[in-house]
N, C-alpha and C positions, 0 to 999 in steps of 0.2 A: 673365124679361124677353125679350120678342121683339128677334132680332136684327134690325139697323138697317138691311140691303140685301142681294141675293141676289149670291152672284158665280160665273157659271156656266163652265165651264172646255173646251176639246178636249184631246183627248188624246194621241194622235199628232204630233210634229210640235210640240207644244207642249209639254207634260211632258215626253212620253218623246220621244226622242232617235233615230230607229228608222230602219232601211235595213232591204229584203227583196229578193228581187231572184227573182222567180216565172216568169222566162222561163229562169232555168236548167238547163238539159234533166236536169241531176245529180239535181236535185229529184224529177221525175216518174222515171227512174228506179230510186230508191232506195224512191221510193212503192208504183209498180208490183211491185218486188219485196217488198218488206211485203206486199203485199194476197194476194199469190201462195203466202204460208204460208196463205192462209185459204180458198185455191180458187179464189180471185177473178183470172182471168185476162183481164189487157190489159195492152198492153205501154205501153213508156217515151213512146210519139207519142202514139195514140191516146187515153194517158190524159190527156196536156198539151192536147189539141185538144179531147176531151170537156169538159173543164173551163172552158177560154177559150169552147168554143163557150156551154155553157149560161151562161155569165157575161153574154154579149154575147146571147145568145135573153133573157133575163129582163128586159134592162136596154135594150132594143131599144124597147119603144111608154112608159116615160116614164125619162125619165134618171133623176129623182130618186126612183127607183124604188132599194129597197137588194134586194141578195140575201141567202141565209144559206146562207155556202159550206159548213157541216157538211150542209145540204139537198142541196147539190151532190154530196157526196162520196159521202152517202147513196144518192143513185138510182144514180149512177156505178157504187159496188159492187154494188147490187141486179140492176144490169141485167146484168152480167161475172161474176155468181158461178155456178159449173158448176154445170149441169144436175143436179135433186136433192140439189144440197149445200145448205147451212143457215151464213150470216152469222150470227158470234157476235155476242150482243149487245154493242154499243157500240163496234163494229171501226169503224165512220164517225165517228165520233167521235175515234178512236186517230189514224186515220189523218187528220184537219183537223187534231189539233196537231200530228204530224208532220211535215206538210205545212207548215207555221208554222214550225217548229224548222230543218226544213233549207232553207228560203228565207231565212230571219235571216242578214243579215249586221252588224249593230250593234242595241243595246240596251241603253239607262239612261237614267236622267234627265241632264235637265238641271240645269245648277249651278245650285241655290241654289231649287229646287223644294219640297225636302222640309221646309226654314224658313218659305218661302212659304206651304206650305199648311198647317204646323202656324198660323201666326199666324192667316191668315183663318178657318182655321173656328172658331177660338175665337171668334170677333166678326161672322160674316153666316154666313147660307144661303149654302150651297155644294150643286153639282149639276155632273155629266158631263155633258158633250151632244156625240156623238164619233160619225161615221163609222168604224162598227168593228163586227169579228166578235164576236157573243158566246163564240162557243168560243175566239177568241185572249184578248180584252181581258179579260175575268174570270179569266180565270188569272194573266194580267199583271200586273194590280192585285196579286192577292196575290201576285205573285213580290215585287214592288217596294214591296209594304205601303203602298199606297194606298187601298186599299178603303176604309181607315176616316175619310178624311177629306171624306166626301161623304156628304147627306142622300140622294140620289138619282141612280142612274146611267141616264142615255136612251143608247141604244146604236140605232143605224141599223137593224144586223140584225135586232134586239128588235123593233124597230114599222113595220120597213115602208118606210120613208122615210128619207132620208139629205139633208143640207145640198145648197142650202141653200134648201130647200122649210123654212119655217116652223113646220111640227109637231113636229122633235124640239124643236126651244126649248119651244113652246108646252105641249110634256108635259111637261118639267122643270119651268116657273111654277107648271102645276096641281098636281104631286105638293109642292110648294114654299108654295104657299097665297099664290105671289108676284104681281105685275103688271111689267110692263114698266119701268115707270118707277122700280122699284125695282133691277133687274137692271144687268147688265154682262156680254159676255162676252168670253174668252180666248180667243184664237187666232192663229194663224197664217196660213192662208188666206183671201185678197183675196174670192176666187170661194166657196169654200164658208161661211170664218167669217163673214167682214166683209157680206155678202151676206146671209146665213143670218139674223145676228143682225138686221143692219137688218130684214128683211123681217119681222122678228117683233116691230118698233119696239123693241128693245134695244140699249144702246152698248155698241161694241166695242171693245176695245182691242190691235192685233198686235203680236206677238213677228218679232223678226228682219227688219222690213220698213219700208220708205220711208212716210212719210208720204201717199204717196198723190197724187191720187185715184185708185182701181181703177176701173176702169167707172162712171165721174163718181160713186165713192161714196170718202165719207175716213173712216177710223179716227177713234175719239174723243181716241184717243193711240196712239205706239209705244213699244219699250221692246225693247231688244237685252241686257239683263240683267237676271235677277231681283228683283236688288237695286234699281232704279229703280222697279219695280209697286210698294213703300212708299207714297211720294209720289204715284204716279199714284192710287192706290185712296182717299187722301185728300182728293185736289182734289175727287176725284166722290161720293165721298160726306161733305163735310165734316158737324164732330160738329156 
């Protein structure tokens, strides 16, 4: 029997619970000296400014443009690794989650998530649609055993584009076999959720936020605890 509505979810900020704090200088650092077992020499600035620079060159001619910071980390070490030596494979890779690990400053869901999302995906289409790195978020899920409760994850860095330009929604409907008028999604941001999802004619509903209007746009509903989405998720799609 086909499920009766899709319900598309963010991930940061809405599930997880996350603080990072990437102007840390301790970060690059500790990065810098990682790399430097591997012949890759640049120091603790240079590698913070490498990095901030090519973030801000990438994301310079369209905003809703995503990057894929394992790309970044990638040329970073390609360019600094000593003359005639040879990058092991999969050191850019070591060093984006590294880089992830020692920026983390908080990590876990929020209360009352993991019942949430056991109940809905028994009963709709469920789909990620998340401004997020693939080398963090795919590991994350499985840290926190979420992976399995979604038909499909759209990830920003995966395609290109990030909220709240309308295409990552509009990829989750397709892989979904869903329409608009069937969907809902979760989130927490005014600007990239509430924005995003309108744009892609889907109701929103915020976590931890005022009723609104944002930018002359209103949420379909809010809800500062989990335990309230029950009832929200019933009004909108009554049986």
């Amino acid at each position: 029997m086909r499920k009766k509505g899709a319900v598309l979810f963010d991930l940061y900020g809405t599930l997880i619970d996350i603080e990072t704090n990437e102007e840390d200088p301790s970060v690059y650092a500790a990065l810098s000296r990682y790399v430097s077992y591997y012949q890759v020499k640049i120091g603790p600035e240079d590698l913070k400014a490498a990095y901030f620079g090519e973030v801000s060159l990438r994301l310079r001619a369209d905003a809703h443009r995503e990057v894929d910071v394992h790309e970044i980390f990638d040329g970073i070490i390609e360019r600094h690794v000593e003359e005639g030596k040879k990058c092991p494979q999969g050191l850019a890779l070591s060093a984006t989650v590294l880089f992830r690990s020692l920026s983390m400053r908080r990590f876990g869901l929020f209360p009352g998530v993991r019942g949430f999302l056991e109940a809905v995906s028994d009963n709709f289409l469920t789909a990620l649609v998340s401004d997020a790195q693939w080398a963090f978020a795919e590991p994350e899920l499985l840290m926190l055993d979420l992976d399995r409760y979604f038909q499909c994850r759209i990830l920003s860095s995966r395609i290109g584009h990030k909220k709240p330009d309308p295409r990552p929604f509009e990829a989750a409907m397709k892989e979904l076999g869903a329409v608009p008028e069937e969907c809902i999604y979760i989130g927490d941001s005014p600007e990239r959720d509430l924005m995003g999802a309108k744009n892609a004619g889907i109701r929103c509903v915020l976590f931890g936020k005022g009723s609104g209007p944002f930018g002359g746009l209103s949420p379909d509903a809010t809800f500062s605890r989990y335990e309230e989405l029950y009832s929200i998720l019933a009004r909108m799609f009554p049986a």
